[in-house]
Backbone as JSON Lines, residues from 0, in Angstrom:
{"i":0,"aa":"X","n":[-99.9,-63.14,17.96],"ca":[-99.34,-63.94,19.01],"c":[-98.02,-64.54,18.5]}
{"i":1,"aa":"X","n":[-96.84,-63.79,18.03],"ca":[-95.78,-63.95,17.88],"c":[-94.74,-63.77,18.85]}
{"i":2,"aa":"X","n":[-93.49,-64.13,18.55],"ca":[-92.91,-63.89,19.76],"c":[-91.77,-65.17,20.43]}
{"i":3,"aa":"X","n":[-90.77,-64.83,21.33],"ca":[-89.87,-66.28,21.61],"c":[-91.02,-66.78,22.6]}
{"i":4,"aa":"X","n":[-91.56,-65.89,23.52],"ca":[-92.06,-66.71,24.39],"c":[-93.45,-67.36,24.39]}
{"i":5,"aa":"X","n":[-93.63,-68.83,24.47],"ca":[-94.38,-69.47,24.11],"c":[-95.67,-68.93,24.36]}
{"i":6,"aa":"X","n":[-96.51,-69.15,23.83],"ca":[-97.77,-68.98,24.08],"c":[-98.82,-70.16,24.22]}
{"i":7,"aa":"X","n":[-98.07,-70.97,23.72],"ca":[-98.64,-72.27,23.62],"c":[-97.55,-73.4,23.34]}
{"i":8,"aa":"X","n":[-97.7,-74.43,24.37],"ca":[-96.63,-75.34,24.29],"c":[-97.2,-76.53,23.55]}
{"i":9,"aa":"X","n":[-96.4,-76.79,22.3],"ca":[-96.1,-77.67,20.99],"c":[-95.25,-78.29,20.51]}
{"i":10,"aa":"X","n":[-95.4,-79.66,19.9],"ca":[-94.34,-80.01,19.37],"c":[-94.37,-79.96,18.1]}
{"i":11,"aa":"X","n":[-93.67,-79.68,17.33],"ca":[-93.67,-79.5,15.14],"c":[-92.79,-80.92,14.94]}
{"i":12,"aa":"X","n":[-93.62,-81.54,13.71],"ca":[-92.96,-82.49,12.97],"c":[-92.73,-81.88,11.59]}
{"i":13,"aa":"X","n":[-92.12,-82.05,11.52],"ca":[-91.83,-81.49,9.9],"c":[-91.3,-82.93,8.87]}
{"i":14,"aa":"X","n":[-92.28,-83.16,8.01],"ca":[-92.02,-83.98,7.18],"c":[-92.74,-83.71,6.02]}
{"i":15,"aa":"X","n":[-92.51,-84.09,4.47],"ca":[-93.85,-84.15,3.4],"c":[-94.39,-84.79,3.63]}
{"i":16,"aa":"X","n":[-94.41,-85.96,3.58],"ca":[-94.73,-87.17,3.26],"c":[-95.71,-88.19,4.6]}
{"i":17,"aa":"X","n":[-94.28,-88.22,5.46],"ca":[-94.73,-89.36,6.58],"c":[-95.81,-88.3,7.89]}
{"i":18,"aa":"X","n":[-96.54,-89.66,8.67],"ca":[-97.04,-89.1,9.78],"c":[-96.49,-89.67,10.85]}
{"i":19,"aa":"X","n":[-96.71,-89.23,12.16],"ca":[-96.06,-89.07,12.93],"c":[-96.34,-90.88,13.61]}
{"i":20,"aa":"X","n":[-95.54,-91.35,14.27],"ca":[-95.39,-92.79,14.8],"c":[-96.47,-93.17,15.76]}
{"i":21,"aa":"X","n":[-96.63,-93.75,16.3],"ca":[-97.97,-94.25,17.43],"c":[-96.71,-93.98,19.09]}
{"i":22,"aa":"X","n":[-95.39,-93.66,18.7],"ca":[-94.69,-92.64,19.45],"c":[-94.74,-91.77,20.23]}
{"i":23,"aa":"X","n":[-95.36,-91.07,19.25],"ca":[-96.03,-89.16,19.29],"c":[-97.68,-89.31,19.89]}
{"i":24,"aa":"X","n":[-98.49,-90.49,19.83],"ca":[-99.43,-90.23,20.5],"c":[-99.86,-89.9,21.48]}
{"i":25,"aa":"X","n":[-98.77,-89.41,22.19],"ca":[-99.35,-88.97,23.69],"c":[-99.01,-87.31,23.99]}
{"i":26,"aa":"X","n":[-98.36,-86.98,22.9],"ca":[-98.4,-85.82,22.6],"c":[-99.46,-84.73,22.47]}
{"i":27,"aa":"X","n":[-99.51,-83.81,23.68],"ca":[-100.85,-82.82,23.74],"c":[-101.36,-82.33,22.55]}
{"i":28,"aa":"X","n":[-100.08,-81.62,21.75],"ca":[-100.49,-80.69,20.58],"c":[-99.29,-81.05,19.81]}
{"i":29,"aa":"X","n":[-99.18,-81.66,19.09],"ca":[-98.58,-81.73,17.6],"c":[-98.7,-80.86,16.6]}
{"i":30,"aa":"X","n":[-98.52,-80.22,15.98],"ca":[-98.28,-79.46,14.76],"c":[-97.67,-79.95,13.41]}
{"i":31,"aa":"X","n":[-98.17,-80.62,12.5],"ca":[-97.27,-81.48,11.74],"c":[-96.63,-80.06,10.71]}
{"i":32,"aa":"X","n":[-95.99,-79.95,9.61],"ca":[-95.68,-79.14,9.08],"c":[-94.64,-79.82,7.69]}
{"i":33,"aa":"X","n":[-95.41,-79.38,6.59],"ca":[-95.06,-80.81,5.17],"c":[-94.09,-79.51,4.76]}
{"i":34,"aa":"X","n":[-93.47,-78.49,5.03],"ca":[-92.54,-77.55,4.14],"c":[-91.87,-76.26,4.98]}
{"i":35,"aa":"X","n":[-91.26,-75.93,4.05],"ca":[-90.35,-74.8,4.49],"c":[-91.37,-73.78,4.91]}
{"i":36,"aa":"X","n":[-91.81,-73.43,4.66],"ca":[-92.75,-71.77,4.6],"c":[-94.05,-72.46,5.72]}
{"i":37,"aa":"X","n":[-94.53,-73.88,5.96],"ca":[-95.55,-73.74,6.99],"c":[-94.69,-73.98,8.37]}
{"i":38,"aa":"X","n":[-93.43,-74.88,7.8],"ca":[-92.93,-74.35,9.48],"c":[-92.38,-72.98,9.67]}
{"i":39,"aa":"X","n":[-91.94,-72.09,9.24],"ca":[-91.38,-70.62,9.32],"c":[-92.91,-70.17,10.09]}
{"i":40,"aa":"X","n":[-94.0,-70.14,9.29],"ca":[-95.33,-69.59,9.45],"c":[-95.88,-70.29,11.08]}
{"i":41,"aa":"X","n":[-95.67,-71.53,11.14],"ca":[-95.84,-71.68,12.83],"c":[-95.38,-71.43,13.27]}
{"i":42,"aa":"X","n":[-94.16,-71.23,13.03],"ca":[-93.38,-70.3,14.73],"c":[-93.69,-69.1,14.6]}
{"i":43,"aa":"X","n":[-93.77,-68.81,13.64],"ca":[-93.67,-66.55,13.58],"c":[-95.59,-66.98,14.54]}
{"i":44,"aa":"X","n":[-96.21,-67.61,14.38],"ca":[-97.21,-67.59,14.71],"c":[-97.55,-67.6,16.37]}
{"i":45,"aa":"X","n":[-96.74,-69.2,16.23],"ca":[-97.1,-70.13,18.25],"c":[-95.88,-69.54,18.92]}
{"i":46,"aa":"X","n":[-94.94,-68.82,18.53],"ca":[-93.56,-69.2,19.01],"c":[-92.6,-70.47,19.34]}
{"i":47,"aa":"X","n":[-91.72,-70.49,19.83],"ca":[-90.63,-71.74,19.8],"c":[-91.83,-73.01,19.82]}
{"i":48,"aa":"X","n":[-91.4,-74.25,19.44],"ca":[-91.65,-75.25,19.85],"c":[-90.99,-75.71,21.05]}
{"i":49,"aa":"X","n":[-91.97,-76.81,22.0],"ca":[-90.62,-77.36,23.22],"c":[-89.71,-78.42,22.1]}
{"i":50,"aa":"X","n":[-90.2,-79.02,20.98],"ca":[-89.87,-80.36,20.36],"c":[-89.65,-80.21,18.89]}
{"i":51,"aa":"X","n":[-88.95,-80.16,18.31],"ca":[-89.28,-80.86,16.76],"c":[-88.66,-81.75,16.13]}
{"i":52,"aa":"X","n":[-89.68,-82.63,15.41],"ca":[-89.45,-83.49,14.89],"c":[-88.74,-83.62,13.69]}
{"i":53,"aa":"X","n":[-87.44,-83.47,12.96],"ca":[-86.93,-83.28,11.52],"c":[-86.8,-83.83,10.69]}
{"i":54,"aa":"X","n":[-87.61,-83.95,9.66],"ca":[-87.01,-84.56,8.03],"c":[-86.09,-83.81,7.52]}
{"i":55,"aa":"X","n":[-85.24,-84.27,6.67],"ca":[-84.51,-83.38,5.72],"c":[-84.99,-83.13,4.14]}
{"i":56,"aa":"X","n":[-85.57,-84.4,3.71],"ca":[-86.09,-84.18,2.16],"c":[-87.8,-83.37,2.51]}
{"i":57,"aa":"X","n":[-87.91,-82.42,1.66],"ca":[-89.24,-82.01,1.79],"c":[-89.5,-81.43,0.68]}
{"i":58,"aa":"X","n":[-89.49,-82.17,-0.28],"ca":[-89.8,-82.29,-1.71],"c":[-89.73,-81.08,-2.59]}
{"i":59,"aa":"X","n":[-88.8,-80.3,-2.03],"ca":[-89.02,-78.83,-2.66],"c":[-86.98,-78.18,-2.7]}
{"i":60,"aa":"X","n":[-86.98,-77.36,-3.3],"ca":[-85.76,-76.56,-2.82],"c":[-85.17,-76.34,-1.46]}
{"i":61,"aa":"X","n":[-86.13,-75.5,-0.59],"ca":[-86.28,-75.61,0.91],"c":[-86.69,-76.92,2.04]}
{"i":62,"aa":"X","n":[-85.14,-77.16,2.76],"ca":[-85.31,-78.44,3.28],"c":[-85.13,-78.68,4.42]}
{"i":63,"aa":"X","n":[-84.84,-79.46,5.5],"ca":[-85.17,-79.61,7.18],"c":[-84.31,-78.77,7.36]}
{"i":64,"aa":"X","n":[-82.79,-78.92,6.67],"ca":[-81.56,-77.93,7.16],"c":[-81.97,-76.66,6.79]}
{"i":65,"aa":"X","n":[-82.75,-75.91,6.21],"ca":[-83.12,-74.98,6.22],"c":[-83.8,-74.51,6.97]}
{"i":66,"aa":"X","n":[-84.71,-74.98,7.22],"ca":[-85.73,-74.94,8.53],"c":[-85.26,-74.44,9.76]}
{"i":67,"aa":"X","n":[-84.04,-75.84,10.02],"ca":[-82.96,-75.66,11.21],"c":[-82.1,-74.2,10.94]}
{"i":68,"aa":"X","n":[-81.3,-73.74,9.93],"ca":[-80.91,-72.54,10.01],"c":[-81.68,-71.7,10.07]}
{"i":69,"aa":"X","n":[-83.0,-71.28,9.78],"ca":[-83.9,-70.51,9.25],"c":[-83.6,-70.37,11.04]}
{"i":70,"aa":"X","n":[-84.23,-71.06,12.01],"ca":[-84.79,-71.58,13.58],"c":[-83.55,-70.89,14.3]}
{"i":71,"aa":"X","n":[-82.16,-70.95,13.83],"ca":[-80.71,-70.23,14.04],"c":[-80.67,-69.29,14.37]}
{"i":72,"aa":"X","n":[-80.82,-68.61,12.79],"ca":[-80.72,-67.57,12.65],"c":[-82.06,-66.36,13.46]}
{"i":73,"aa":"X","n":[-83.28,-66.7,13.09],"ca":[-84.23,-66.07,13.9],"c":[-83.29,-65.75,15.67]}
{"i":74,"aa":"X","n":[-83.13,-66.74,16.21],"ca":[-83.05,-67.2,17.18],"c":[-82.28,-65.84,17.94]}
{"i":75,"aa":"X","n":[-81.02,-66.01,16.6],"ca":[-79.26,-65.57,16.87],"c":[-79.61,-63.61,17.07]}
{"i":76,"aa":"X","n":[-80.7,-63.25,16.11],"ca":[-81.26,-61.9,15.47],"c":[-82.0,-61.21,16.55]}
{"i":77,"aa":"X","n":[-83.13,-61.86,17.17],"ca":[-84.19,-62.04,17.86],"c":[-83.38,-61.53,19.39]}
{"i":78,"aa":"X","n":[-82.18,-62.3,19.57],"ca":[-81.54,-62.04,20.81],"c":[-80.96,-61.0,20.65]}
{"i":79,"aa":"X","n":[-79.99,-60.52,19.5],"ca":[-79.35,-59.34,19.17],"c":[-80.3,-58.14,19.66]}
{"i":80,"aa":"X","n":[-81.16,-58.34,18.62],"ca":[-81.99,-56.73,18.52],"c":[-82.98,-56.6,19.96]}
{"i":81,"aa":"X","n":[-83.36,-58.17,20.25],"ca":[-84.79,-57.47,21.52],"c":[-84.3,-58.02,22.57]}
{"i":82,"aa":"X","n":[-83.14,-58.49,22.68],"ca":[-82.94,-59.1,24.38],"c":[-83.55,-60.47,24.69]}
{"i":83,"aa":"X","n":[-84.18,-60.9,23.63],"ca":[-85.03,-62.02,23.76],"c":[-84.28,-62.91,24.24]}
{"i":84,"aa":"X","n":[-84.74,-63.76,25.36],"ca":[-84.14,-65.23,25.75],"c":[-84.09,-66.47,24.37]}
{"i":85,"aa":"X","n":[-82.61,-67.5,24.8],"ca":[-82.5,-68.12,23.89],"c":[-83.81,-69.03,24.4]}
{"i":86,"aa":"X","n":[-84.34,-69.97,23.91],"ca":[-85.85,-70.98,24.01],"c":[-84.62,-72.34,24.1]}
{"i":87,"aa":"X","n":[-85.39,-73.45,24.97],"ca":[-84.91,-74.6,25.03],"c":[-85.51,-75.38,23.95]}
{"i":88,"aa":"X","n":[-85.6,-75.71,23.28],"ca":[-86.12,-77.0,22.25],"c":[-85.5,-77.99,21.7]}
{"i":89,"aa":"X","n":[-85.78,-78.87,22.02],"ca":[-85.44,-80.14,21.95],"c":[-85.49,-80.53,20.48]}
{"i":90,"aa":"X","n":[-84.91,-81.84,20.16],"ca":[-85.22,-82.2,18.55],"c":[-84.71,-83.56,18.15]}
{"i":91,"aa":"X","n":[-84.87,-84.2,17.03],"ca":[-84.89,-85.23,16.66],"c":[-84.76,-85.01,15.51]}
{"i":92,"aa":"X","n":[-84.37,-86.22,14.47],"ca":[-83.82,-86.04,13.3],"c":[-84.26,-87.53,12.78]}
{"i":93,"aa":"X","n":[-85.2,-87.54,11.96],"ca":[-85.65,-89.14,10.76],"c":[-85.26,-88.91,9.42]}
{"i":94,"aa":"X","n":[-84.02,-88.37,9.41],"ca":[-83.89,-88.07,7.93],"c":[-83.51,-89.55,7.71]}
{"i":95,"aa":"X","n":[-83.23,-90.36,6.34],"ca":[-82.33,-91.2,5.89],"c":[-80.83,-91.01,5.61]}
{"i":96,"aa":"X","n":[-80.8,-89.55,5.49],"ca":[-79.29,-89.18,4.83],"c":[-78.66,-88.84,6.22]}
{"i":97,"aa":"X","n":[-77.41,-89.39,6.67],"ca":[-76.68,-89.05,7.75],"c":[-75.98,-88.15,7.66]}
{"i":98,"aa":"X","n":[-75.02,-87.61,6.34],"ca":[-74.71,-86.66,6.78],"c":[-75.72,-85.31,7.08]}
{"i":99,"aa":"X","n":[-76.79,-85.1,6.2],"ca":[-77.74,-84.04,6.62],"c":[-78.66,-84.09,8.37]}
{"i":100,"aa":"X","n":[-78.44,-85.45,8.82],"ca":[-78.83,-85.66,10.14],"c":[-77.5,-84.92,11.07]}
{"i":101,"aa":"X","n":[-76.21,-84.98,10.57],"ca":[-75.22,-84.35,11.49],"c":[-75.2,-82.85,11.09]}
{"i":102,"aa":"X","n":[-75.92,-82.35,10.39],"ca":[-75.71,-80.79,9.4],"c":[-76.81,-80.37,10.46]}
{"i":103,"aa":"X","n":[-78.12,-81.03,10.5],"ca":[-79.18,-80.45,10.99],"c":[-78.74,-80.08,13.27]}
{"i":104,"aa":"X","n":[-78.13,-81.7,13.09],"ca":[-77.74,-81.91,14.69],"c":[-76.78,-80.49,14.86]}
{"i":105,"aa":"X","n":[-76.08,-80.37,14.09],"ca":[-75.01,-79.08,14.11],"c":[-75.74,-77.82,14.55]}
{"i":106,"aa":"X","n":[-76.63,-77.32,13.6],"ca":[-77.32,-76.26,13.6],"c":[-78.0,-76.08,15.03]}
{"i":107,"aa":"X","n":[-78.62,-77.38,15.5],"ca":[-79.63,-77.39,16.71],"c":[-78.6,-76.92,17.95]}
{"i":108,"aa":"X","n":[-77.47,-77.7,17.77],"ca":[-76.3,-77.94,18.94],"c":[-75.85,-76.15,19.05]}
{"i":109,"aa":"X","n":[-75.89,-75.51,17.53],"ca":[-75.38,-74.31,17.82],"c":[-76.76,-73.43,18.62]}
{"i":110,"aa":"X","n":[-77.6,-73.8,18.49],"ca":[-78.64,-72.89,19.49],"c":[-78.37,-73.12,20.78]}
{"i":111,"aa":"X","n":[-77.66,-74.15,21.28],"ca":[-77.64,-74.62,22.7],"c":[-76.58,-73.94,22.98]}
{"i":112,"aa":"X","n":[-75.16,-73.85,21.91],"ca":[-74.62,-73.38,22.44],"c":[-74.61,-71.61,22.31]}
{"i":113,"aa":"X","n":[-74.94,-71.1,21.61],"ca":[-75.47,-69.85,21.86],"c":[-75.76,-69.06,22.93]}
{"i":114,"aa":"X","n":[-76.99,-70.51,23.73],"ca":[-77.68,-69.99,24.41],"c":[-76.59,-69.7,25.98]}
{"i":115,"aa":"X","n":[-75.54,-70.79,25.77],"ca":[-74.78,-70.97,26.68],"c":[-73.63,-69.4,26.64]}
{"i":116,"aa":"X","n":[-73.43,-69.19,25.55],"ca":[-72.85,-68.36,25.97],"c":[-73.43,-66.84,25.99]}
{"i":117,"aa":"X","n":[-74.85,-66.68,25.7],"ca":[-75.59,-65.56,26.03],"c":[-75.85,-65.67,27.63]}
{"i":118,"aa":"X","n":[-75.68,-66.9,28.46],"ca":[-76.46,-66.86,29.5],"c":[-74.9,-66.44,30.45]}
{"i":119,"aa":"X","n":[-73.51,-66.76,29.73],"ca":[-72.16,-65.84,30.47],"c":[-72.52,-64.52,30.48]}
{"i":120,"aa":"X","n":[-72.84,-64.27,29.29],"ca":[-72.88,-62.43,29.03],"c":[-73.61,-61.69,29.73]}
{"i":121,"aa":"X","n":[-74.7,-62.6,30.55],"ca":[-75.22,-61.81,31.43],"c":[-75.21,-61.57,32.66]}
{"i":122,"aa":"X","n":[-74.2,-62.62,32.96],"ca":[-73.6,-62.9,34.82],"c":[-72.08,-61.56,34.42]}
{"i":123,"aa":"X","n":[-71.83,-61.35,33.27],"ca":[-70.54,-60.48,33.59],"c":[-70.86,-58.81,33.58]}
């Protein structure tokens, strides 16, 4: 059950450490995700999230901005080779470090705009 199109609508937090706020409690299905490789492994799994939640430190080499390019690039590939629609997902950013909160915002902003200009390419 891989795939862009959802199969199940979720939101991913990705953090090591913290849990999610009394915020997120009304949230159907949460997915928390403490690293690089279990969020890669939920999406190849659920497909897109509608939401995610971003840390940037995640105690390892591989970090939120990775995640976020990792989420890019799939995205950018996925449309190339299968026609796949870009996915809307939303996101948020609790890092402490601001500039990695504008690195990650960057990455997200470029899926939107992607999507914007895949959705010209197909009216011409």
């Amino acid at each position: 059950m891989s795939g862009a199109n959802n199969k199940i609508k979720y939101q991913l937090f990705l953090d090591d450490e913290r849990w999610p706020g009394p915020s997120l409690a009304g949230v159907k299905l949460l997915v928390i995700c403490r690293n690089y490789d279990a969020f890669v492994s939920t999406v190849q799994q659920l497909g897109y999230p509608e939401f995610i939640y971003f840390d940037n430190d995640l105690g390892e080499p591989k970090e939120g901005k990775d995640c976020a390019q990792w989420l890019l690039d799939r995205i950018i590939d996925r449309r190339e080779l299968n026609g796949e629609a870009v996915p809307d997902i939303g996101w948020a950013v609790h890092s402490q470090n601001s500039a990695v909160t504008k690195e990650i915002d960057k990455k997200m902003g470029d899926i939107i705009r992607y999507k914007s200009i895949s959705q010209v390419e197909k009216t011409d």
